[in-house]
C-alpha positions as CSV (number, residue, x, y, z in Angstrom):
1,X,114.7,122.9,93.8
2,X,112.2,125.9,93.6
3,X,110.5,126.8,90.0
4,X,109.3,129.9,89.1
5,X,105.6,130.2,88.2
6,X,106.1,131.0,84.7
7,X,108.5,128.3,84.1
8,X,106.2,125.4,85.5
9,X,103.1,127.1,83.4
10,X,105.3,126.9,79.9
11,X,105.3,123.2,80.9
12,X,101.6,123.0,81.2
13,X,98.9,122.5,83.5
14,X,100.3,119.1,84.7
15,X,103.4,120.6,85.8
16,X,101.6,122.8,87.6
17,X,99.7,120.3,89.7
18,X,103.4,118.1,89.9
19,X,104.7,121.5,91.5
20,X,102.1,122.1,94.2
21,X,102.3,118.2,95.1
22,X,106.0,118.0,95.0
23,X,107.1,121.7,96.0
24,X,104.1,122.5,98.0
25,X,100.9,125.1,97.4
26,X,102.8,128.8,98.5
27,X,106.1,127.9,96.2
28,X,103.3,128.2,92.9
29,X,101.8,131.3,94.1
30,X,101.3,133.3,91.3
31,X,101.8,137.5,91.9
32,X,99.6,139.7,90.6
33,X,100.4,139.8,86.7
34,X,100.5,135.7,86.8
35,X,97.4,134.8,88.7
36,X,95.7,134.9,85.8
37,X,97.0,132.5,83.6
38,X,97.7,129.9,87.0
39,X,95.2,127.0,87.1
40,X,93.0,128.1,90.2
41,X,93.8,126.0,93.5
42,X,91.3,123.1,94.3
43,X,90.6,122.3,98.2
44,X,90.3,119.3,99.4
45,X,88.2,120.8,101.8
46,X,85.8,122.1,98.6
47,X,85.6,118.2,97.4
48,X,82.9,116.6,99.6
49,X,81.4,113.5,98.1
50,X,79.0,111.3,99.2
51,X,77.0,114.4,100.7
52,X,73.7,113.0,100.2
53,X,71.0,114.2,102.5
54,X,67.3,112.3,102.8
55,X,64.3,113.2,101.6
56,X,60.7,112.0,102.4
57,X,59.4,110.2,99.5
58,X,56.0,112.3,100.6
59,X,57.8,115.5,99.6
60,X,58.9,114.3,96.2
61,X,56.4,115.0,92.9
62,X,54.1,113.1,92.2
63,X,56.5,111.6,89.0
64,X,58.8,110.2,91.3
65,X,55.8,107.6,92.8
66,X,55.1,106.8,89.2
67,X,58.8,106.6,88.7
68,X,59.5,104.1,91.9
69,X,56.3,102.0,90.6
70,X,57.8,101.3,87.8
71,X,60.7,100.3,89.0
72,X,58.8,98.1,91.7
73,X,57.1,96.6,88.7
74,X,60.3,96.2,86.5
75,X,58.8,98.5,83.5
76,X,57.9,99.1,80.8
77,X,59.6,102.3,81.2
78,X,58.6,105.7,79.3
79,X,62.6,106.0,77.7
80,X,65.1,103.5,76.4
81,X,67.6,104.7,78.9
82,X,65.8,104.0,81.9
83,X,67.4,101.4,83.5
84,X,70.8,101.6,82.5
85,X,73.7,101.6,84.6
86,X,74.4,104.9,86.5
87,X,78.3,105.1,86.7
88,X,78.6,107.5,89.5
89,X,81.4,109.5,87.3
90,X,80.3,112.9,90.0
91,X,81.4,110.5,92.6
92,X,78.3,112.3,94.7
93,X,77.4,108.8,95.9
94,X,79.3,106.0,97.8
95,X,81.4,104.2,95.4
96,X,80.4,101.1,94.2
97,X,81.6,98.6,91.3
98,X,80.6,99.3,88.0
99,X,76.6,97.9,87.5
100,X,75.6,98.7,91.2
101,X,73.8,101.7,90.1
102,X,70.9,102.1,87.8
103,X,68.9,105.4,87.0
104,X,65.0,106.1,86.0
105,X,63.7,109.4,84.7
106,X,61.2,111.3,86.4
107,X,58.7,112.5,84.0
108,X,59.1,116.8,84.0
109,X,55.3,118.0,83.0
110,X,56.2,120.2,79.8
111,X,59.3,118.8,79.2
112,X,60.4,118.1,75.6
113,X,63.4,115.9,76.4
114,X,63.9,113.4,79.6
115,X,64.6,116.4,81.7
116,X,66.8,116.7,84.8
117,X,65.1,114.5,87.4
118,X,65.8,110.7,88.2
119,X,65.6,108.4,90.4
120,X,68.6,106.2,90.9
121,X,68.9,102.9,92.4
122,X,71.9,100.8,94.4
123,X,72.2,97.0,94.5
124,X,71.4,97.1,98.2
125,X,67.5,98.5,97.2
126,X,68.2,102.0,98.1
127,X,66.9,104.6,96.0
128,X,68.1,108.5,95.6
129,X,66.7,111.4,94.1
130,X,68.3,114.6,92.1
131,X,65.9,117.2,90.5
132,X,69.6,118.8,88.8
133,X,70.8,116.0,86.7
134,X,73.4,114.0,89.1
135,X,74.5,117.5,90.6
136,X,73.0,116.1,94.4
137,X,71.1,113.6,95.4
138,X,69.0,112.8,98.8
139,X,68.0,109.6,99.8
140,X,64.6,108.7,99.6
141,X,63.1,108.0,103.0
142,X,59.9,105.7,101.9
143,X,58.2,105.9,105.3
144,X,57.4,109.5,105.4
């Protein structure tokens, strides 16, 4: 059975998605009037996680050696929250079990809060970088 547009969005967002799935992508096409008010269409294609490049540790700012000494070290560390478990809710890393990640700030010069930089580490001793807060990350490559 085929529903109009404006009957699945009176049911809500969730009825929308349940369409698509069910009924397919071009039967919730919205026309003209209607594409405003339809929930804009996701591709899978759009979705790519674990895109994590590398990254010489040489290249990184000097914070992030201070950063990965501490770590080596096993503190003290600058902020209470260094060190606790990274949950990997952006899914840009290879999913793990919960406590396999754990992230570090990296110190910003002129920074009034932690800032967007950190360092964060898997179970397995690799360590990634993202200079936008969890938005990307590259694997550091210590032997460059």
């Amino acid at each position: 059975m085929r529903m109009p547009l404006r009957a699945l969005l009176s049911r809500g967002s969730a009825m929308i998605l349940a369409g698509t799935i069910i009924l397919g992508p071009t039967t919730v096409l919205a026309g003209p009037a209607q594409a405003a008010t339809a929930a804009p269409a996701v591709s899978a294609a759009a979705v790519q996680p674990f895109d994590v490049g590398t990254v010489c540790q040489s290249a990184l700012p000097s914070q992030a050696d201070d950063t990965l000494n501490l770590i080596a070290q096993g503190g003290p560390y600058p902020f209470s929250k260094d060190g606790e478990v990274f949950d990997n809710r952006e899914g840009v890393l290879p999913s793990e079990s919960y406590g396999y990640y754990h992230a570090y700030t990296v110190i910003t010069p002129g920074a009034s809060t932690r800032g967007a930089r950190r360092i964060v580490t898997g179970d397995d001793g690799s360590d990634y970088y993202t200079a936008d807060h969890y938005a990307s990350f590259s694997q550091i490559d210590s032997s460059c």
